[in-house]
C-alpha positions as CSV (number, residue, x, y, z in Angstrom):
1,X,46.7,-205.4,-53.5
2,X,50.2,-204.7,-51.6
3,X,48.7,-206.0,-48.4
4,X,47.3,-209.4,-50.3
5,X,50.9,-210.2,-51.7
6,X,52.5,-209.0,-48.9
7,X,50.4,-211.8,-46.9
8,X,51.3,-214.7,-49.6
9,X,55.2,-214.0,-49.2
10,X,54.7,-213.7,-45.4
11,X,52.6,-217.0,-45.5
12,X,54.5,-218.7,-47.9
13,X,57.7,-217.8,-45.9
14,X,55.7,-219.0,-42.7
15,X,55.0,-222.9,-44.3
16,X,59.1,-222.6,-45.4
17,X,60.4,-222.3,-41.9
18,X,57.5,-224.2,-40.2
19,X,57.6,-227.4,-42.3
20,X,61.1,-227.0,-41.8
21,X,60.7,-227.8,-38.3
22,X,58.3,-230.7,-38.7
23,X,59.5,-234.3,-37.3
24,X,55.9,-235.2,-36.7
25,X,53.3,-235.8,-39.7
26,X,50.8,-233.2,-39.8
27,X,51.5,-229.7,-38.3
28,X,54.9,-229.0,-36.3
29,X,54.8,-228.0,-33.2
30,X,55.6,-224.2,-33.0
31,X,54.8,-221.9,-29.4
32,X,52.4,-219.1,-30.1
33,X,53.4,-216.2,-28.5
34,X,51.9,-214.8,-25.5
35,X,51.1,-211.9,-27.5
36,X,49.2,-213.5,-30.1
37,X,47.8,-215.9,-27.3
38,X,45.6,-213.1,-25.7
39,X,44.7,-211.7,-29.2
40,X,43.6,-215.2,-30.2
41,X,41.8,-215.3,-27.1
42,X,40.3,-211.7,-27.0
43,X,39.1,-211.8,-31.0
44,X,37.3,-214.9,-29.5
45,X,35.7,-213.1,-26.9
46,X,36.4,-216.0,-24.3
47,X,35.0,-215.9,-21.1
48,X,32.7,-218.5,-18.5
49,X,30.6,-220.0,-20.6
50,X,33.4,-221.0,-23.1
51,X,34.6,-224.8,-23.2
52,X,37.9,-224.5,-25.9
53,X,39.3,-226.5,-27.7
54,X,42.8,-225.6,-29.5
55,X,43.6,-228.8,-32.4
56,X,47.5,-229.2,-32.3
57,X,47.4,-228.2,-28.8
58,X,52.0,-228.3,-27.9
59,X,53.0,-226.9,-24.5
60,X,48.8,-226.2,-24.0
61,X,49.4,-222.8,-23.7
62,X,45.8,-221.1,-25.3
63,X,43.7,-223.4,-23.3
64,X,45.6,-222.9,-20.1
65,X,45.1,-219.6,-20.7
66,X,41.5,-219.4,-21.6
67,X,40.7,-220.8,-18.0
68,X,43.2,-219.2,-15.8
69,X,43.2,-215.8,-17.8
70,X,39.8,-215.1,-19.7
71,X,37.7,-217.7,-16.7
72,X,36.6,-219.9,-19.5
73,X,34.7,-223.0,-17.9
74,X,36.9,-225.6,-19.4
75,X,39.2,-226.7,-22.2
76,X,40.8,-229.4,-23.8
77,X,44.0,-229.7,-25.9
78,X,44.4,-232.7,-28.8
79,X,48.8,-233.0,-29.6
80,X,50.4,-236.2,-31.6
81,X,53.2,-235.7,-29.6
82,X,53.2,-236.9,-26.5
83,X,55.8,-235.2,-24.5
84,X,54.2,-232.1,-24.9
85,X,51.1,-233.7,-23.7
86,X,52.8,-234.7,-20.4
87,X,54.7,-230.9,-20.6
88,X,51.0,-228.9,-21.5
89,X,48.9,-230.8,-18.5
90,X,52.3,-229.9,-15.9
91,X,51.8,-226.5,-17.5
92,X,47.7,-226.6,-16.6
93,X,48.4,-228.0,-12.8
94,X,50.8,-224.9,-12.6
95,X,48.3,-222.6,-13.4
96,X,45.7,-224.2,-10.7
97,X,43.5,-225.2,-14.0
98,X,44.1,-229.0,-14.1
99,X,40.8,-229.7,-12.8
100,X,39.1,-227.7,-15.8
101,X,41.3,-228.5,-18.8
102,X,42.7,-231.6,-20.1
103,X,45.3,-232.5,-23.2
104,X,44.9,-235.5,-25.0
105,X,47.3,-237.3,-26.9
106,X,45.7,-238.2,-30.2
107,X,45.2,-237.3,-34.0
108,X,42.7,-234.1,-34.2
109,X,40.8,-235.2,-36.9
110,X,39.6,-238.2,-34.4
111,X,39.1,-235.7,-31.0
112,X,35.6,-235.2,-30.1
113,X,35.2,-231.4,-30.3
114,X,31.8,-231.5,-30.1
115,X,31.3,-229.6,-26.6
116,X,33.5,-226.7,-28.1
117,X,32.2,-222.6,-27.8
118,X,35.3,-221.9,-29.2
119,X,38.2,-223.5,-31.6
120,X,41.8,-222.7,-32.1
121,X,44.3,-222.7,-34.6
122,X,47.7,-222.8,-35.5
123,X,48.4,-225.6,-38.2
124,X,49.6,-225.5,-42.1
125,X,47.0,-224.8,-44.9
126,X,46.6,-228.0,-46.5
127,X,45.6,-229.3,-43.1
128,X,42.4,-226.7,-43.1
129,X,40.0,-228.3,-45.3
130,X,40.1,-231.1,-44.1
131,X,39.9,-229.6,-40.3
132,X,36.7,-227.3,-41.9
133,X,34.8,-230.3,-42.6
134,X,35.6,-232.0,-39.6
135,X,34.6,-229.0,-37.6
136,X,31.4,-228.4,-39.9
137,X,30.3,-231.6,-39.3
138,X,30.7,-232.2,-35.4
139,X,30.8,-228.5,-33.9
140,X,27.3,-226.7,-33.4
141,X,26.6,-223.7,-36.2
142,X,27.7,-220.4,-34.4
143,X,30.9,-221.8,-33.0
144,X,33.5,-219.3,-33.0
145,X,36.7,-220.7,-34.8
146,X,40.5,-218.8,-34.5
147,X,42.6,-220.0,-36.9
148,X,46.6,-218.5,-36.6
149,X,47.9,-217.1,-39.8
150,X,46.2,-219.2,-42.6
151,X,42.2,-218.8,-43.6
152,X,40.1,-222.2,-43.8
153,X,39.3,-222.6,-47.3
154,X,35.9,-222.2,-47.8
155,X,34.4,-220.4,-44.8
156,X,34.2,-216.3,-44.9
157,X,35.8,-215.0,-41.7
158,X,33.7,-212.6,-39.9
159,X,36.3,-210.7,-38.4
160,X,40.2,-210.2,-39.0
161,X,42.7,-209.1,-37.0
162,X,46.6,-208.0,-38.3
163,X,49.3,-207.1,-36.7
164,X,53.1,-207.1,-36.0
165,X,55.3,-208.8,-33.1
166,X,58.7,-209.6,-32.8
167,X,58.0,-212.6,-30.6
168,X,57.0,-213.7,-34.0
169,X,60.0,-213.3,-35.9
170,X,62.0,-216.8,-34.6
171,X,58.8,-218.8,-35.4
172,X,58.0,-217.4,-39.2
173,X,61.1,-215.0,-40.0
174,X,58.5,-212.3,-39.8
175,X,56.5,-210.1,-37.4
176,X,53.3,-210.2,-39.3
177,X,50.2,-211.6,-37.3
178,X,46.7,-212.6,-39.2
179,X,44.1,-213.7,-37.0
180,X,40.8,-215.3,-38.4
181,X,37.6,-215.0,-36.8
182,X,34.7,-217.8,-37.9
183,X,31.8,-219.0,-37.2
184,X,30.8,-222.6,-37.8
185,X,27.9,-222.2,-40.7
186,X,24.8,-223.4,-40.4
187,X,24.3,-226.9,-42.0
């Protein structure tokens, strides 16, 4: 029971400081940590026969990193904002990935995800319904999905993964790390 309340204050104090970011409508942009980047990646089990996609995609960091890092075949990023569309495919080219990933400027709930093995995370809870049906709907049953932090509402995770890291602590105002592993249901 300490855990569970410790995670709603943690959370809670999460949405404070990242809504407190927001310009943009929707999700703000906030830089996962490297650290939390290979666990994301790693709970996901990413490797060549992975296409992912990460939904609020910023500098493009997880995707970039799925293909240079884990040698996942391809990936594609969807971000609103597009300066950190230019900044995540200069980030790609840099990595000698460009040819295998691409980010897209655009509103995720109208990105085709449907080639996705694997979907990332990071955005505010009362995005994640709305992102659950949108991936239940388009995304093959068996997808693996990450989600950062917050659990989609109706979905039971198969696999969970807590921990601390100070890289954390200028993003959230805490070190606490909750990473959700689903699959897409069948239909």
């Amino acid at each position: 029971m300490k855990t569970s309340i410790r995670f709603l204050v943690g959370a809670t104090a999460s949405v404070i400081a990242l809504s407190a970011l927001s310009q943009t409508p929707g999700a703000p942009y906030v830089p996962t940590p490297t650290a939390i980047v290979d666990r994301m990646l790693t709970l996901a089990k990413v490797g060549p026969g992975d296409y992912v996609v990460d939904l609020g995609s910023g500098d493009g960091r997880l995707v970039t990193t799925a293909v240079a890092k884990y040698k996942a075949r391809g990936g594609m990023g969807v971000e609103l904002d597009g300066k950190l569309v230019k900044e995540a495919n200069e980030n790609a080219a840099r990595a000698g990935v460009s040819d295998r990933v691409k980010f897209v400027e655009g509103d995720l709930f109208k990105a085709d995800v449907r080639d996705a093995t694997v979907v990332t995370l990071y955005l505010l809870p009362g995005m994640l319904g709305d992102v659950e049906d949108k991936l239940a709907k388009e995304l093959k049953p068996g997808t693996r999905v990450i989600s950062h932090d917050y659990p989609l509402p109706s979905w039971k995770h198969v696999d969970i993964v807590a921990f601390d890291t100070a890289e954390k602590v200028p993003i959230s105002g805490t070190t606490r790390t909750v990473l959700l592993l689903y699959r897409v249901p069948s239909k």
